[in-house]
C-alpha positions as CSV (number, residue, x, y, z in Angstrom):
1,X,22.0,-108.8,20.2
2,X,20.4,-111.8,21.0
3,X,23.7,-113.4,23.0
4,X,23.8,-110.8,24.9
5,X,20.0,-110.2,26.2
6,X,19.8,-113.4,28.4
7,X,22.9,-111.7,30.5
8,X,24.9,-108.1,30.2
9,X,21.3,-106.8,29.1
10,X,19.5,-107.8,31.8
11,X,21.5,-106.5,34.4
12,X,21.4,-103.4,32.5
13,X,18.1,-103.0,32.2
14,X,16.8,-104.1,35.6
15,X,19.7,-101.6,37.2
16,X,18.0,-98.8,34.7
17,X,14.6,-99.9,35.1
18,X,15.5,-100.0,39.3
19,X,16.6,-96.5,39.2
20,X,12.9,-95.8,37.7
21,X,14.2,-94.5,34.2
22,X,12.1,-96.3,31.6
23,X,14.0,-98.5,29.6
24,X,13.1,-101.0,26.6
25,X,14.9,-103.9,25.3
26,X,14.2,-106.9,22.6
27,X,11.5,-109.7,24.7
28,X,12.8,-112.9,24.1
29,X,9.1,-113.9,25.0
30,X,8.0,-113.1,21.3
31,X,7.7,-115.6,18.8
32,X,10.3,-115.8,16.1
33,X,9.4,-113.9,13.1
34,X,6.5,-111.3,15.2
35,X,7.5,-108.3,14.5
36,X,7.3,-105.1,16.7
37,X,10.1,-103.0,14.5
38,X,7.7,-100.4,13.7
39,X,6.3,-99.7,17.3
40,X,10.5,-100.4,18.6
41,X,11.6,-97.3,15.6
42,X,8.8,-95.3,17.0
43,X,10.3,-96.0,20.4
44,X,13.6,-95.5,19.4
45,X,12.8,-91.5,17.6
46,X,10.9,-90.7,21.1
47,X,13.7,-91.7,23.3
48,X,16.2,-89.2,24.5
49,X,19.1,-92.0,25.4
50,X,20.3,-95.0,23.4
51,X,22.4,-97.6,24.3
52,X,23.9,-100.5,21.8
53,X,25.5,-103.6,23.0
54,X,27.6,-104.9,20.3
55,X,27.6,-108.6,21.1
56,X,29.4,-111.4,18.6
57,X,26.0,-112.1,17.0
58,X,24.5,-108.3,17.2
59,X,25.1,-108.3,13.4
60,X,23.0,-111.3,12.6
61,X,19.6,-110.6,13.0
62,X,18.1,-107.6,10.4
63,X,16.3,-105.7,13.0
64,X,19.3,-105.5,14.9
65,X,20.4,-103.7,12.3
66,X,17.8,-101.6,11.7
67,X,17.2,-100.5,15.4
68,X,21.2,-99.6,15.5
69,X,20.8,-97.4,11.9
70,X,17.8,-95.5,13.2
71,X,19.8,-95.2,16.7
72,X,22.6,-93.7,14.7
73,X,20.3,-91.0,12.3
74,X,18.3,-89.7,15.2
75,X,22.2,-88.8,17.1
76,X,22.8,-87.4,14.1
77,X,19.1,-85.3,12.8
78,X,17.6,-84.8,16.6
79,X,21.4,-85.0,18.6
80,X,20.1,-87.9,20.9
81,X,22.9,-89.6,23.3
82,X,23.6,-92.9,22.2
83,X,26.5,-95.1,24.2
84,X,27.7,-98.0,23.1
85,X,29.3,-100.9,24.9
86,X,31.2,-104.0,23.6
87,X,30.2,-107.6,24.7
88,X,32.6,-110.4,24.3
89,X,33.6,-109.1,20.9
90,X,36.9,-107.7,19.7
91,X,35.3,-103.6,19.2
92,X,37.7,-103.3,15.7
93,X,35.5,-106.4,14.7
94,X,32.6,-104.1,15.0
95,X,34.0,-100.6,13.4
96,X,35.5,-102.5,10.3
97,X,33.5,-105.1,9.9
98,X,35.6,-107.8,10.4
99,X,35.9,-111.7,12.3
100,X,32.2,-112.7,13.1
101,X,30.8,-109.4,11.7
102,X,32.4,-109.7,8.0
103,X,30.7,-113.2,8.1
104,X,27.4,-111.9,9.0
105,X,27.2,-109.0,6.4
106,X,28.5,-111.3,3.3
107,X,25.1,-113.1,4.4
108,X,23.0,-109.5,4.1
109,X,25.3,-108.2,1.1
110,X,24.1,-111.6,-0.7
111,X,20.5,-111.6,1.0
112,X,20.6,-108.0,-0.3
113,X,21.9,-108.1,-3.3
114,X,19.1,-106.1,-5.3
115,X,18.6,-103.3,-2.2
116,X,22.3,-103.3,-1.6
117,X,21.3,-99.6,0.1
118,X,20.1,-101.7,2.9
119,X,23.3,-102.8,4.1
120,X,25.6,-99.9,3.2
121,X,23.4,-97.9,5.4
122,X,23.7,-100.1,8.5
123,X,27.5,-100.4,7.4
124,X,28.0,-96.8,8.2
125,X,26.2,-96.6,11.1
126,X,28.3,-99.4,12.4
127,X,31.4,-97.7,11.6
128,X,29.7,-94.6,13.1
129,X,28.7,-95.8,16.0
130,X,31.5,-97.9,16.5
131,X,33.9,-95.2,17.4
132,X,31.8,-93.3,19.8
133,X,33.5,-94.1,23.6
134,X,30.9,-96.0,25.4
Protein backbone atom coordinates (compact mmCIF):
# COMPACT_ATOMS: atom_id res chain seq x y z
CA UNK A 1 0.00 0.00 0.00
CA UNK A 2 1.10 3.29 -0.46
CA UNK A 3 2.19 3.82 3.48
CA UNK A 4 4.06 1.26 3.38
CA UNK A 5 6.30 1.73 0.00
CA UNK A 6 8.38 4.74 1.30
CA UNK A 7 9.69 2.15 4.16
CA UNK A 8 9.01 -1.84 4.98
CA UNK A 9 8.94 -1.98 0.96
CA UNK A 10 11.94 -0.66 0.23
CA UNK A 11 13.99 -2.53 2.41
CA UNK A 12 12.39 -5.44 0.94
CA UNK A 13 12.87 -4.89 -2.27
CA UNK A 14 16.40 -3.54 -2.29
CA UNK A 15 17.37 -6.83 0.01
CA UNK A 16 15.50 -8.96 -2.93
CA UNK A 17 16.67 -6.96 -5.63
CA UNK A 18 20.52 -7.19 -3.75
CA UNK A 19 20.25 -10.87 -3.75
CA UNK A 20 19.82 -10.54 -7.69
CA UNK A 21 16.10 -11.97 -7.72
CA UNK A 22 14.09 -9.58 -9.81
CA UNK A 23 11.55 -7.93 -8.01
CA UNK A 24 8.76 -5.17 -8.89
CA UNK A 25 6.91 -2.87 -6.70
CA UNK A 26 4.41 0.24 -7.20
CA UNK A 27 6.97 3.62 -8.39
CA UNK A 28 5.93 6.39 -6.43
CA UNK A 29 7.65 8.36 -9.37
CA UNK A 30 4.47 8.04 -11.57
CA UNK A 31 1.95 10.56 -11.80
CA UNK A 32 -1.31 10.10 -10.00
CA UNK A 33 -3.94 8.65 -12.07
CA UNK A 34 -1.07 6.88 -14.92
CA UNK A 35 -1.88 3.72 -15.07
CA UNK A 36 0.50 0.71 -15.59
CA UNK A 37 -2.25 -2.04 -14.06
CA UNK A 38 -2.38 -3.87 -17.28
CA UNK A 39 1.49 -4.25 -17.82
CA UNK A 40 1.74 -4.81 -13.47
CA UNK A 41 -1.30 -7.98 -14.03
CA UNK A 42 0.79 -9.18 -16.82
CA UNK A 43 3.67 -9.06 -14.39
CA UNK A 44 1.96 -10.39 -11.76
CA UNK A 45 0.52 -13.91 -14.00
CA UNK A 46 4.39 -14.30 -15.16
CA UNK A 47 5.85 -14.22 -11.69
CA UNK A 48 6.46 -17.29 -9.79
CA UNK A 49 6.46 -15.53 -6.09
CA UNK A 50 4.11 -12.83 -4.68
CA UNK A 51 4.38 -10.99 -1.73
CA UNK A 52 1.46 -8.60 -0.19
CA UNK A 53 2.12 -6.07 2.46
CA UNK A 54 -1.10 -5.33 4.15
CA UNK A 55 -0.48 -1.84 5.33
CA UNK A 56 -3.42 0.47 7.13
CA UNK A 57 -4.16 2.16 3.76
CA UNK A 58 -3.48 -1.12 1.41
CA UNK A 59 -7.25 -1.20 1.05
CA UNK A 60 -7.69 2.33 -0.33
CA UNK A 61 -6.35 2.58 -3.60
CA UNK A 62 -8.38 0.21 -6.37
CA UNK A 63 -5.42 -1.14 -7.97
CA UNK A 64 -4.31 -2.29 -4.81
CA UNK A 65 -7.01 -4.20 -4.93
CA UNK A 66 -6.85 -5.47 -8.02
CA UNK A 67 -3.08 -6.52 -8.03
CA UNK A 68 -3.96 -8.43 -4.53
CA UNK A 69 -7.18 -10.34 -6.41
CA UNK A 70 -5.11 -11.43 -9.36
CA UNK A 71 -2.21 -12.38 -6.74
CA UNK A 72 -4.79 -14.46 -5.03
CA UNK A 73 -6.41 -16.34 -8.47
CA UNK A 74 -3.05 -17.12 -9.97
CA UNK A 75 -2.19 -19.17 -6.25
CA UNK A 76 -5.19 -20.60 -6.74
CA UNK A 77 -5.40 -21.49 -11.10
CA UNK A 78 -1.31 -21.66 -11.66
CA UNK A 79 -0.41 -22.61 -7.63
CA UNK A 80 2.08 -19.56 -7.44
CA UNK A 81 3.59 -18.83 -3.81
CA UNK A 82 2.20 -15.81 -2.47
CA UNK A 83 3.36 -14.56 1.33
CA UNK A 84 1.91 -12.03 3.00
CA UNK A 85 3.13 -9.78 5.72
CA UNK A 86 1.29 -7.32 8.04
CA UNK A 87 2.46 -3.62 8.40
CA UNK A 88 1.33 -1.59 11.29
CA UNK A 89 -2.14 -3.00 10.99
CA UNK A 90 -4.06 -5.26 13.32
CA UNK A 91 -3.99 -8.70 10.64
CA UNK A 92 -7.94 -9.56 11.91
CA UNK A 93 -8.53 -5.93 10.46
CA UNK A 94 -7.41 -7.32 7.19
CA UNK A 95 -9.20 -11.08 7.12
CA UNK A 96 -12.65 -9.52 8.31
CA UNK A 97 -12.62 -6.47 7.03
CA UNK A 98 -12.79 -4.49 9.82
CA UNK A 99 -11.18 -0.84 11.69
CA UNK A 100 -9.54 1.13 8.78
CA UNK A 101 -10.41 -1.60 6.21
CA UNK A 102 -14.42 -1.65 6.83
CA UNK A 103 -14.01 2.18 6.21
CA UNK A 104 -12.28 1.80 3.00
CA UNK A 105 -14.58 -0.87 1.40
CA UNK A 106 -18.00 1.06 2.46
CA UNK A 107 -16.24 3.73 0.13
CA UNK A 108 -15.86 0.91 -2.89
CA UNK A 109 -19.22 -0.88 -1.94
CA UNK A 110 -20.77 2.73 -2.55
CA UNK A 111 -18.25 3.67 -5.45
CA UNK A 112 -19.39 0.27 -6.68
CA UNK A 113 -22.65 0.06 -6.23
CA UNK A 114 -23.75 -1.02 -9.82
CA UNK A 115 -20.59 -3.62 -10.27
CA UNK A 116 -20.92 -4.75 -6.72
CA UNK A 117 -18.87 -8.04 -8.24
CA UNK A 118 -15.91 -5.72 -8.04
CA UNK A 119 -15.59 -5.60 -4.54
CA UNK A 120 -16.90 -9.03 -3.45
CA UNK A 121 -14.15 -10.44 -5.43
CA UNK A 122 -11.36 -8.48 -3.81
CA UNK A 123 -13.34 -9.23 -0.48
CA UNK A 124 -12.58 -12.85 -0.85
CA UNK A 125 -9.31 -12.61 -1.80
CA UNK A 126 -8.69 -10.54 1.29
CA UNK A 127 -10.14 -13.00 3.45
CA UNK A 128 -8.14 -15.60 1.36
CA UNK A 129 -5.15 -14.27 1.49
CA UNK A 130 -5.41 -13.03 4.87
CA UNK A 131 -5.05 -16.34 6.50
CA UNK A 132 -2.09 -17.59 4.71
CA UNK A 133 1.04 -17.46 7.40
CA UNK A 134 3.38 -14.97 5.94
Amino acid sequence: GPDSRNTFVDHLYAHLTGKGIFAFKDDKRLKKGESLLPQLLQAIQNSRISIIVFSKRYAKPTWCLEEMATIAECRKYFKQKVFITFYDVDPSHVRKQSGVYQNAFALHKKKFKRDSSKVVRWTRAMVDLAELVG
